[in-house]
VOLUMRO-429465 format. One record per residue (C-alpha): x negated, y negated, z; residue in one letter; residue number from 1. Coordinates in nm, 2 decimals. Each point is the difference from the previous one (the first is absolute). Last residue first. Layout:
! VOLUMRO-429465
u,v,w,code,pos
X,Y,Z,A,NUM .
...
***
This chain:
! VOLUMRO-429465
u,v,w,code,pos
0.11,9.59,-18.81,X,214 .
0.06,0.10,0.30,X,213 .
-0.27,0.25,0.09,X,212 .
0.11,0.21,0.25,X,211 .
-0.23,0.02,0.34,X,210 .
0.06,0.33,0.18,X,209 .
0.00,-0.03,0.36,X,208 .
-0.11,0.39,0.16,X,207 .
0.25,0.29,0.11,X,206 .
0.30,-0.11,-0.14,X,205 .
-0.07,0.02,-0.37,X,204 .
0.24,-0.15,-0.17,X,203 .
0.09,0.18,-0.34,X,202 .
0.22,-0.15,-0.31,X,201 .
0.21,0.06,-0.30,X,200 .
0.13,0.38,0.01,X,199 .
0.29,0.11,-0.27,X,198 .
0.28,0.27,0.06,X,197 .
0.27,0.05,-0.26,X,196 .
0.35,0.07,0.11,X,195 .
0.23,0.19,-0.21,X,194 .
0.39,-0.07,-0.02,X,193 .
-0.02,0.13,-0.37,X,192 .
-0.17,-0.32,-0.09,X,191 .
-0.27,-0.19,0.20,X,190 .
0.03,-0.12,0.36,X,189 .
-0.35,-0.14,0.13,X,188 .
-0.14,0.12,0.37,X,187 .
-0.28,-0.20,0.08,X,186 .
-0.31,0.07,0.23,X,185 .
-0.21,-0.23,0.20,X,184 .
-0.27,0.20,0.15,X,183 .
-0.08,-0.05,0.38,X,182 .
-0.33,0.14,0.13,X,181 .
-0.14,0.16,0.35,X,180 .
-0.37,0.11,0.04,X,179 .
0.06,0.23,0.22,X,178 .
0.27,0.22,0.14,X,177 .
-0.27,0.31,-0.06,X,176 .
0.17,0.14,-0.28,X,175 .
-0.05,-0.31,-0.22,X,174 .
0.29,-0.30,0.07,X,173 .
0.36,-0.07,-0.12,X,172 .
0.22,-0.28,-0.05,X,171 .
0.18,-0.01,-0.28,X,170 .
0.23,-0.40,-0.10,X,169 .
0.25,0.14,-0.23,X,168 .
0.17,-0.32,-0.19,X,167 .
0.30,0.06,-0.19,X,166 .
0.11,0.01,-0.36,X,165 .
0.40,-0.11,-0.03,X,164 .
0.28,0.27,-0.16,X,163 .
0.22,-0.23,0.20,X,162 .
0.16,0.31,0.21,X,161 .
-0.37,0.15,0.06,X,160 .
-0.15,-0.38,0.05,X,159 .
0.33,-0.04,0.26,X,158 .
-0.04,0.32,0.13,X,157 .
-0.37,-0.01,0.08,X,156 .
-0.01,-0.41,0.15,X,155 .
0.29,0.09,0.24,X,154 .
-0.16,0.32,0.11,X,153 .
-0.31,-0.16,0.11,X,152 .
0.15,-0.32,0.17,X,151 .
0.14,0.22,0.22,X,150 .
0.33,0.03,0.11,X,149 .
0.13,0.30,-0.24,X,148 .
-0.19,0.25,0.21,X,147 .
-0.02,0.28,-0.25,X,146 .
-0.33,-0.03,-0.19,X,145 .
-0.21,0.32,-0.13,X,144 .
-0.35,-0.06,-0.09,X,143 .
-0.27,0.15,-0.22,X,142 .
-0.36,-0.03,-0.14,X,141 .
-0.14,0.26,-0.27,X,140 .
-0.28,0.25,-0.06,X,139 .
-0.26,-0.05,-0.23,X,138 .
-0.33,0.14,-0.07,X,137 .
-0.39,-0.18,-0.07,X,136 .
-0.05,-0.01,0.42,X,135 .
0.33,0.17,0.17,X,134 .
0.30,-0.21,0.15,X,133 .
0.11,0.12,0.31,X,132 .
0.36,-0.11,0.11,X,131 .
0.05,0.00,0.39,X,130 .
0.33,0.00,0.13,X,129 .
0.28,-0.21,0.08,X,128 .
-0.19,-0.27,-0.16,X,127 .
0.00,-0.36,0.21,X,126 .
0.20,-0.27,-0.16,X,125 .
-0.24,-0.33,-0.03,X,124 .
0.09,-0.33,0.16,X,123 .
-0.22,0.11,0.28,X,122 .
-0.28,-0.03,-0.19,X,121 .
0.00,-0.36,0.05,X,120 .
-0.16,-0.22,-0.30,X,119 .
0.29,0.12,-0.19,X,118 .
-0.16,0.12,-0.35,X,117 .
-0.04,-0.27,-0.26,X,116 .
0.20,-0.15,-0.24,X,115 .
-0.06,-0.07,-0.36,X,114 .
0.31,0.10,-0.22,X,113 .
0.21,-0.20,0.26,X,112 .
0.35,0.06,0.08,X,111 .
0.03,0.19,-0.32,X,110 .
-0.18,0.31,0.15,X,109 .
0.29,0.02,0.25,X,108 .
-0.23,0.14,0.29,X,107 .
-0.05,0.29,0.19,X,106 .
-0.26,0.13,0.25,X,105 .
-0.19,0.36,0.05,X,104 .
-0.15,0.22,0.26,X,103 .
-0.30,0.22,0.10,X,102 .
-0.06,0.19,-0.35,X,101 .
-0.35,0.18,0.05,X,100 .
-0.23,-0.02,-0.32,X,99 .
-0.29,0.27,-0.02,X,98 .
-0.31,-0.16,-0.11,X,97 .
-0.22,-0.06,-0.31,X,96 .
0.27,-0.24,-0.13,X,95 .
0.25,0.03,-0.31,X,94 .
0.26,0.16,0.24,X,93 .
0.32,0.03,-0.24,X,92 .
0.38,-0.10,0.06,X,91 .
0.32,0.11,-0.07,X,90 .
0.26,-0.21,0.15,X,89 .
0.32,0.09,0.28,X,88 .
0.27,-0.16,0.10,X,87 .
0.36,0.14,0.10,X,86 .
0.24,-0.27,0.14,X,85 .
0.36,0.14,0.18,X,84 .
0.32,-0.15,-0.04,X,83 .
0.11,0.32,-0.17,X,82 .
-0.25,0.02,-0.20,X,81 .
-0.19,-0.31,-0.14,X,80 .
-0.32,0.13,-0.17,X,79 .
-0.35,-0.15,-0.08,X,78 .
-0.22,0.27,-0.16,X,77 .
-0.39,-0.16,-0.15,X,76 .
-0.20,0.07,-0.27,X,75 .
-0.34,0.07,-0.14,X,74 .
0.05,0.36,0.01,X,73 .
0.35,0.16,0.07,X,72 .
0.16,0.02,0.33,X,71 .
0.28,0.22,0.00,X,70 .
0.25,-0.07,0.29,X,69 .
0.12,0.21,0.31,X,68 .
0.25,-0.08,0.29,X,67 .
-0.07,0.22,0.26,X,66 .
0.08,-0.22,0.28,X,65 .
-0.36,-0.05,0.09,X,64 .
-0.13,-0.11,-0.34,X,63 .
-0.11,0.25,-0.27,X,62 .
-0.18,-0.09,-0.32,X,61 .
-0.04,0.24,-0.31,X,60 .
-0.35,-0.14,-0.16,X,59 .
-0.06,-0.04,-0.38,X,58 .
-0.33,0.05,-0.14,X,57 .
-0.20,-0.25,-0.14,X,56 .
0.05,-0.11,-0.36,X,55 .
0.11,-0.38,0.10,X,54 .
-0.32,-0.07,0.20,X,53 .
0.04,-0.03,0.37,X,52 .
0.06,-0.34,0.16,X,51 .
-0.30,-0.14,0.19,X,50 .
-0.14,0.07,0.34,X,49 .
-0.39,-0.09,0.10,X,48 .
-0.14,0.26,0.30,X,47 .
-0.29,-0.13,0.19,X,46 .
-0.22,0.30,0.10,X,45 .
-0.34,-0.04,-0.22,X,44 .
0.03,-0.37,0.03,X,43 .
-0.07,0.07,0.39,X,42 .
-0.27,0.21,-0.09,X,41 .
-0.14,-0.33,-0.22,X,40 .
0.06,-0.28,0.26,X,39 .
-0.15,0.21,0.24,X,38 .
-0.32,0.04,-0.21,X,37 .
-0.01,-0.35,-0.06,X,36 .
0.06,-0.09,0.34,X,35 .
-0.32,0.21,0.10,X,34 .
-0.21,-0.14,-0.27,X,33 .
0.10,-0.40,0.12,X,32 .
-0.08,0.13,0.38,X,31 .
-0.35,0.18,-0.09,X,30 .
-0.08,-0.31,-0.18,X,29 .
0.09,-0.24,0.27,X,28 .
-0.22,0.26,0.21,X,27 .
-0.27,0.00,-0.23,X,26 .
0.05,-0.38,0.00,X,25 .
-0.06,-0.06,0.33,X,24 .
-0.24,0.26,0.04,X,23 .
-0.26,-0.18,-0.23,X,22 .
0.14,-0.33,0.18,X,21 .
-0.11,0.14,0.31,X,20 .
-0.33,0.15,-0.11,X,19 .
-0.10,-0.32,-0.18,X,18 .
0.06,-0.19,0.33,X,17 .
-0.21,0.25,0.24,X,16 .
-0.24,-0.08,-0.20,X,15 .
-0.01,-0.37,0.00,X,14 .
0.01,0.04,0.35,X,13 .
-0.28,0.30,0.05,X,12 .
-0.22,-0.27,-0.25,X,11 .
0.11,-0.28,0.24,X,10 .
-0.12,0.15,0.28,X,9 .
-0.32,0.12,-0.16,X,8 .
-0.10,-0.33,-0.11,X,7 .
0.07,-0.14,0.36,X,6 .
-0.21,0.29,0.14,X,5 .
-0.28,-0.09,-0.24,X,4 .
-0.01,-0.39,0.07,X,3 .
-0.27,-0.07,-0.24,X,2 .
-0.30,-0.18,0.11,X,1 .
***
């Protein structure tokens, strides 16, 4: 004779299985969904920097000391006045959010076409003050270098003196302080003591990026 309350033990079991895996991978599901949809807003915010176009406006730059440039489009100022180094590049937000400028490193771009960013952000100059770049607008990056120690003001004057390109490592984040990124910009002399300002790589700081390497 069949063992009913056996049967029915194992039926509620088996059950009880189904309806744990069922929610298992509802929940799994839920979870993949709900990262996608972060993933997304957050894609919504991230700003992405690149040199503004050629035709766009020019921009008059101040620096503290009231020393002024004009900052065409697409280009970059490097000056030597009176011992003093005056930087400053157009750029343009091609992201969805607005671009914050947090700080910036230098490099001789002959040193090594290729580099990277430090790996400690340390080794980058903080900005004096915030610079807002707008989603779909431009705006520009600055700095003013006067302590002739650091490594900094030795690499500016010497490119600016050589008529060298230079490396201009950005780092900046969306509104919030999020999502931080470094873009690797250049500064390439041209004629008429004119700088031209080129971008040729983003790190994202916020997740590991695998490059292909070809």
């Amino acid at each position: 004779m069949p063992d009913w309350s056996a049967i029915s033990n194992g039926a509620t079991g088996a059950g009880t299985l189904v309806l744990a895996l069922a929610t298992f991978a509802a929940v799994r599901s839920s979870n993949r969904s709900a990262r996608v949809a972060e993933r997304s807003l957050l894609m919504g915010m991230r700003p992405v920097l690149v040199p503004s176009r050629m035709e766009d406006r020019t921009e008059k730059i101040w620096w503290g000391d009231d020393h002024h440039a004009h900052l065409p489009g697409g280009q970059a100022v490097a000056q030597l006045v009176d011992e003093n180094v005056y930087l400053a590049m157009s750029v343009r937000n091609v992201g969805n959010g607005i671009g914050v400028l947090q700080g910036w490193h230098l490099t001789r771009r002959e040193r090594d076409p290729n580099a990277d960013p430090p790996d400690d952000l340390k080794e980058f100059q903080p900005q004096i003050r915030d610079l807002y770049v707008p989603s779909g607008d431009l705006s520009f990056w600055q700095a003013g270098l006067r302590d002739t120690d650091t490594e900094h003001y030795r690499v500016a004057r010497k490119s600016i003196e050589d008529r060298e390109p230079f490396n201009v490592f950005l780092l900046y984040s969306d509104h919030e302080g999020g999502q931080m990124t470094v873009s690797r910009f250049a500064a390439v002399p041209v004629a008429d003591d004119r700088w031209l300002a080129t971008v040729s790589k983003h790190w994202f700081l916020d997740r590991p990026v695998d490059r292909w390497q070809g």
